[in-house]
N, C-alpha and C positions, 0 to 999 in steps of 0.2 A: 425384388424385381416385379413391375406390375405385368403381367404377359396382357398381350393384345389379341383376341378371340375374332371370330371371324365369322360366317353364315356357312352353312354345308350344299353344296348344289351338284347336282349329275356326279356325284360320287366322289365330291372331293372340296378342300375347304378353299372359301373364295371370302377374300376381302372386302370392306365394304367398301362403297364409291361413295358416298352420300357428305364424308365428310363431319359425319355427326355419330357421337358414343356415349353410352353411360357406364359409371363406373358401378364395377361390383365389388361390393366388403366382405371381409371375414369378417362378422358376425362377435365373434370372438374376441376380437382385438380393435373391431371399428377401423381399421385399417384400408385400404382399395388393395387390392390384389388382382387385378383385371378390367379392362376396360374392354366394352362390347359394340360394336359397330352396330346401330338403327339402320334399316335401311330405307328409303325413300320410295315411291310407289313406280318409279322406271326400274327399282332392283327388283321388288315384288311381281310386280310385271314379266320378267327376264325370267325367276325362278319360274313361274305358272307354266310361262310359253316353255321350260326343262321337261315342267312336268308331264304336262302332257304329252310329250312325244314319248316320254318315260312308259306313260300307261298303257300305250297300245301296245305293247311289247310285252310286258307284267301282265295284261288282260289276259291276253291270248296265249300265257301260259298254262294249263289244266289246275285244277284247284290244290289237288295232291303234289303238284313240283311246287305250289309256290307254298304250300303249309312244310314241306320238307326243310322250305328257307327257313322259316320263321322256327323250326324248329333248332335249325342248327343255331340260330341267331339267342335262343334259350341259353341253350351251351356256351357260347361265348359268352353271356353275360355270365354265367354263373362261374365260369372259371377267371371273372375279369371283378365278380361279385368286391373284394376288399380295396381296388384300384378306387371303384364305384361309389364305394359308399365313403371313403375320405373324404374322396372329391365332391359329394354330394353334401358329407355334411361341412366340410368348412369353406360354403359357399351359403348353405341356407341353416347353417347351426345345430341342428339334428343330430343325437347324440350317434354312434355306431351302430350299434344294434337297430335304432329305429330306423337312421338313412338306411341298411338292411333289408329291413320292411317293407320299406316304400317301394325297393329294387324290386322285392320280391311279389307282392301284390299286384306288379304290374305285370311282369313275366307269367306269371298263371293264367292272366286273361290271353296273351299270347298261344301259351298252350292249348286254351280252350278254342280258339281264335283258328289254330291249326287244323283243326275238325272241319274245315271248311267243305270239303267233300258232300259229308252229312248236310252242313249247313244251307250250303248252297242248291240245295234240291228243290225242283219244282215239285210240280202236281199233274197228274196226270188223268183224263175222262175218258172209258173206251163206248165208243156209241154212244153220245152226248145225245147226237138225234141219230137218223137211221143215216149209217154210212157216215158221222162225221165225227173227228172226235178234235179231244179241246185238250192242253197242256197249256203250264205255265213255264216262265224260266225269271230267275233271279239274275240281272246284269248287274255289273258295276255300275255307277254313276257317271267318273271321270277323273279327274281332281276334285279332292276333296282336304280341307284345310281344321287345324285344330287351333286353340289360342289357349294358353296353359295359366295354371298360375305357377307360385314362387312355391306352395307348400307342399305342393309333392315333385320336383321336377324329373322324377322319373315315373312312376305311376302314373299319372294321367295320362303324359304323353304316350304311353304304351296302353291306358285302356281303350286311349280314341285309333292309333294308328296301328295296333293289334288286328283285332275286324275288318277296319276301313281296306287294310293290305293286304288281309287273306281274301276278302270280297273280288278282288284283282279293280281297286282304285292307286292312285297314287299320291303320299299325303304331305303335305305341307305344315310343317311344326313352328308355330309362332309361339315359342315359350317365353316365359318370363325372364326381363333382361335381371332381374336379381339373382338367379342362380342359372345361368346357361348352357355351362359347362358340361354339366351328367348328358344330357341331350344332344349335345354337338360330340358326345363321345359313344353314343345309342348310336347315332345316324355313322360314326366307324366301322362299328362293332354289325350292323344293317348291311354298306358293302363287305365287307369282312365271310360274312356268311351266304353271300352271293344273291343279293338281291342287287337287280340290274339299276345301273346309273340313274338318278332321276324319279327313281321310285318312292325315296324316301329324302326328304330338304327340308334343314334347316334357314329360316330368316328369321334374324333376331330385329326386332321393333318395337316401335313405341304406339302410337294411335295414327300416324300416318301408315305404319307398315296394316293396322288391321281395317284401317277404313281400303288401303287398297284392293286386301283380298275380298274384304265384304262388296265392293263395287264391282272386280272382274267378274264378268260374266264365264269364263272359262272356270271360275270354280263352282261346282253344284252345289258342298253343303258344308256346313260350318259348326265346328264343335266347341264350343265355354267353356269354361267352371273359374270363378271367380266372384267377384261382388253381384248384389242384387240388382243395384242401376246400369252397372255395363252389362249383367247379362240380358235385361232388359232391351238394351240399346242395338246390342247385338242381334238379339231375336226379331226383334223391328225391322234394323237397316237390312237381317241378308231376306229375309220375308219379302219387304219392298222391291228385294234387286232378285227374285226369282229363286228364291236357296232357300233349301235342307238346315233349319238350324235346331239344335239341341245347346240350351245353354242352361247352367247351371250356377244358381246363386246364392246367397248366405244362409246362414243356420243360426238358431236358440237353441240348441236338443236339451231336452227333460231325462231328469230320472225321477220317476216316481219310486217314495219308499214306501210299501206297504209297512204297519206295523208288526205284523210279521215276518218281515225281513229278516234274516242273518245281518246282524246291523253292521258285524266286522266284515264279513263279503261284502255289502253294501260299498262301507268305507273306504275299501281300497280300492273296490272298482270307480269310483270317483273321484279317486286320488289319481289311478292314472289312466284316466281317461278325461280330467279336467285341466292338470298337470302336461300330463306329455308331450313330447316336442312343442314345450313352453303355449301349448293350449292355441297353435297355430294346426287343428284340421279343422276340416269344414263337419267334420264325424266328432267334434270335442263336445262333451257333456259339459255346457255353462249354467245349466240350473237345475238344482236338487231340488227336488219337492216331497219334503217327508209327508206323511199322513198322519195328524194329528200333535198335538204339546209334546208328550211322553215322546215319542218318536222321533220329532225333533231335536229335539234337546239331547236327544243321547246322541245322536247321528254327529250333531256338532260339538261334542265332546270329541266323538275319536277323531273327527275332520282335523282339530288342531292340533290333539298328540301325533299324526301322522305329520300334519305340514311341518308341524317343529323336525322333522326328522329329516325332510327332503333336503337333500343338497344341489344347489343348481352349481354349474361349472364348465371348464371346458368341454364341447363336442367332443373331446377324443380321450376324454379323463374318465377310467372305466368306473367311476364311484360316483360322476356325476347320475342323476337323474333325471332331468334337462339342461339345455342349455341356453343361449341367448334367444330375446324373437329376432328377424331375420334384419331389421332397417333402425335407424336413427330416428325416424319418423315414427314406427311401426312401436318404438318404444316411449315416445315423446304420447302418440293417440293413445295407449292402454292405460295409460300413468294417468293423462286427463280424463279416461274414463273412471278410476278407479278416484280420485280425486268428485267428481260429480257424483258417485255413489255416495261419498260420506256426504256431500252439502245437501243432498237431496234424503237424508237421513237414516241409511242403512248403515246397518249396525259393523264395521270392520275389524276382522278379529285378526285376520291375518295381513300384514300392509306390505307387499311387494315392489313401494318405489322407493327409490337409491339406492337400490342393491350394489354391492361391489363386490368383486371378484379380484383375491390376490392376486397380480402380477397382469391382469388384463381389462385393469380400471377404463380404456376405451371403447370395452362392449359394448353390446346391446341387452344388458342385463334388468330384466323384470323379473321378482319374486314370485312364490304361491301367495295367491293375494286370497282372503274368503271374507264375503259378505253373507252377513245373517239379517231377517228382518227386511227382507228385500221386498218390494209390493210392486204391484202393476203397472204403477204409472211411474217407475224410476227409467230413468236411459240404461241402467246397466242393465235392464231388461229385458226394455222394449229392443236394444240392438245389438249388432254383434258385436264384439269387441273382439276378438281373435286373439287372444292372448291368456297367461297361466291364471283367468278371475273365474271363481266360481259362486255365483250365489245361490245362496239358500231361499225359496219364495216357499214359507210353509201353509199346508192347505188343512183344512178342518178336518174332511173327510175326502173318503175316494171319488165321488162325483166333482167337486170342485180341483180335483188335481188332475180328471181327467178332461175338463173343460179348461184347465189351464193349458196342456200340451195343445188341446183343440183350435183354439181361441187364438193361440199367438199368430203372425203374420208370418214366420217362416213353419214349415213341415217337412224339415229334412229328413231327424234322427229321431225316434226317442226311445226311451227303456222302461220298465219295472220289475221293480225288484220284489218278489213277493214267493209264500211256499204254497199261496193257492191257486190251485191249478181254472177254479172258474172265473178268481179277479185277472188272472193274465190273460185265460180266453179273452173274455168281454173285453178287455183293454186290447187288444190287439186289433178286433174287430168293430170297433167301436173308434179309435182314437183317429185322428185324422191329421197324420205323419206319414211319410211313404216309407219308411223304413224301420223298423220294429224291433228290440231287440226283449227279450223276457230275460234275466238276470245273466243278461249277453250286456254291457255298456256303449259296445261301441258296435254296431250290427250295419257292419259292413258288408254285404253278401258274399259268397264267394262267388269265380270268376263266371259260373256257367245260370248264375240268377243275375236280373239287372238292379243297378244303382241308382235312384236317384230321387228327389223329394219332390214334396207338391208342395203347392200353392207359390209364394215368393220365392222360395228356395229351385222352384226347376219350369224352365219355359219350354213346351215342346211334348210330345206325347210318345217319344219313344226312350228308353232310359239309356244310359251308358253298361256296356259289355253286356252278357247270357245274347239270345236269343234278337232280343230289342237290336242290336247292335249291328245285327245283319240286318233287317229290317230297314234300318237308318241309310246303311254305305250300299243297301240295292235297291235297284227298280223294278218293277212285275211286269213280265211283260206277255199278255195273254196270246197265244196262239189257238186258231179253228179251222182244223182242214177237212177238207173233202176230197177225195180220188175221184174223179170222171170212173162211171160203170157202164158207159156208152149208153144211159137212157138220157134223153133228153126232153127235158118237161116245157122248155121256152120262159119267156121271162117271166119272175115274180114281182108283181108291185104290194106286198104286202110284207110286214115283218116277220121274220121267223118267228117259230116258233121254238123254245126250249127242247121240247121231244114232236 
């Protein structure tokens, strides 16, 4: 039975009018299992004009009643946590425990999100000059909109509409039509916990649904994560039409291997952080860079006895270790990537295409694939590839490996792995990636630090969730008063002064 999904608006699910859908696959079996209604820009339209009647209501509740929501709304998720994570992964293939993950990484930021009280404090001047003093205040925005991708459909959409909700804005979730599902079941679990109608909508769309949010002017600010040219595209058009954007774009992440490495910690942390959830995060470690011959050569020794060991399989099969990538497409691009690696002459030790899996030969099935002998100017390089390929790019010394992290075009993630405590300083301090891990692989912050990469990897100068995030979904809004003391001086034509 394919079920027919629908959009979430003013606290309840509403059909699409538009007349146009896409299908969504299990992953697992290639099969459709749901068809999702697109909506058109008079539906987008409709949802906006919800929302914001939604916020003035949600505003002008105190900061401490609506973090109470978001706290109950924690609890629901976590007692709804095994529904979730199914539903999550046999829509984007993510094994249990990881779709898990994803639940759980986002609902932390909520937590943190909840602090709003703290968060939302101004600043205060007494006797700025004589007799006047100066405050600040942090306001909501208005409407504010997120556009998700497919690989975490639950975490994202809770690190952007976490903050944006406790800030008292009202948010608009345009997630990804590949797995819509977890989202349109967030935005139940949202009224469920009593957050008022309207507060939280789901519209599911294609590029007509996000060019219309980027155009209304009733939305102030707009949140990405996905490719580097849409988030591009994205920073451009809502910049042009007056918005708040923060968009977030593709990744290379590094791990550099010292030769003093623990080469078996090394190895596994590579294994699944290059591997996991079929090497679909934007946080996935796609190039190893040992330090030196000896170093390398050992490294891709254990890379291959591990990868021989990996089982990929069904999402819901407790002995798999991944599962499929998420598209028919998304399998058809890694293959052609991993195919242009050997003609362009890297060395492939590991070969992840035609994979088949007993009993569900219609997946989306890509192997651990590894590349050794990989150089600078290959494409499995220079670009992302979003899937289980890891190449090996081996460097002479520690200067050249740390010009390599430096050098590339994205600066999302990167790591090293080393027992001395001055090469991990200076690499930390030195390497020019926004996010840093020291024999951490995958250095994801937790929810009260912010997220997010430089250079091609992130448009925008305030990050996702900590601190940043309030920053982004408020405005400052300066106040300077004076009380009348019954002297009167008559006009000033001059500017004040400070004191």
């Amino acid at each position: 039975m394919v079920r027919e999904l629908s959009h979430y608006v003013d606290g309840q699910h509403v059909q699409g009018t538009s007349g146009r859908f896409s299908d969504v696959y299990d992953p697992c079996t290639g099969e459709v299992s749901a068809r999702v209604p697109l909506a058109g820009a008079e539906e987008v339209g409709n949802v906006v004009a919800n929302a914001e009647k939604g916020q003035r209501e949600w505003a002008a509740m105190n900061p401490q009643r609506r973090g109470r929501i978001l706290l109950r709304f924690v609890d629901l998720v976590n007692a709804n946590m095994e529904e979730l994570a199914a539903l999550l992964s046999s829509e984007h293939g993510k094994t249990l425990p990881d779709a898990s993950g994803d639940i759980q990484r986002g609902i932390e930021v909520v937590e943190f999100a909840a602090g709003a009280p703290h968060l939302l404090k101004g600043e205060f001047s007494d006797n700025a000059a004589a007799g006047v003093d100066v405050h600040s205040l942090r306001q909501p925005l208005g409407v504010v909109a997120g556009i998700t991708p497919f690989n975490f459909p639950a975490m994202i959409p809770l690190w952007k509409s976490g903050p944006a909700l406790a800030a008292g804005n009202s948010f608009i979730l345009k997630p990804s039509e590949r797995d819509p599902s977890v989202p349109l079941r967030l935005a139940e679990l949202f009224t469920e916990a009593g957050l008022p109608n309207g507060v939280f909508n789901v519209v599911n769309g294609d590029k007509e649904a996000v060019d219309a949010l980027l155009e209304d002017p009733r939305v102030s600010a707009i949140g990405f994560v996905g490719s580097t040219p849409i988030a591009q595209y994205i920073y451009a058009t809502a910049a042009a039409n007056g918005k708040r954007a923060q968009c977030f774009g593709g990744a290379k992440n590094h791990m550099v291997i010292m030769p003093d490495a623990d080469l078996d910690m090394a190895a596994d942390a590579l294994i699944g952080a290059g591997f996991g959830s079929a090497g679909e995060r934007c946080m996935a470690i796609s190039v190893a860079v040992p330090v030196g011959k000896a170093t390398g050569d050992a490294l891709v020794a254990k890379l291959e006895e591990r990868i021989a060991d990996l089982k990929v399989g069904h999402s819901l099969a407790k002995d798999s270790d991944f599962g499929p990538v998420v598209a028919a497409s998304a399998k058809e691009r890694i293959e052609g990537y991993i195919s242009a690696g050997v003609e362009e002459g890297a060395t492939l030790l590991a070969d992840g295409r035609g994979l088949r899996v007993e009993g569900y030969e219609g997946g989306f099935w890509v192997g651990p694939t590894l590349f050794d002998n990989v150089t600078k100017d290959m494409s499995i390089y220079k670009e992302e590839i979003f899937g289980p390929v890891l190449s090996v790019l081996r460097a002479e010394d520690y200067d050249e490996a740390l010009r390599l992290c430096s050098e590339h075009e994205f600066g999302n993630g990167v790591a090293i792995f080393t027992r001395d405590g001055d090469s991990a300083r200076d690499f930390a301090s030195r390497v020019q990636v926004g996010m840093v891990g020291i024999n951490v692989p995958i250095p994801v912050p937790i929810a009260y630090y912010t997220f997010g990469g430089w250079k091609a990897s992130g448009f925008g100068d305030l990050n996702q969730h900590g601190t940043d995030a309030f920053r982004f979904y408020t405005k400052t809004k300066t106040v300077t008063t004076r009380w009348p003391s019954g002297i009167r001086t008559g006009a000033s034509f001059v500017m004040p002064e400070g004191s």
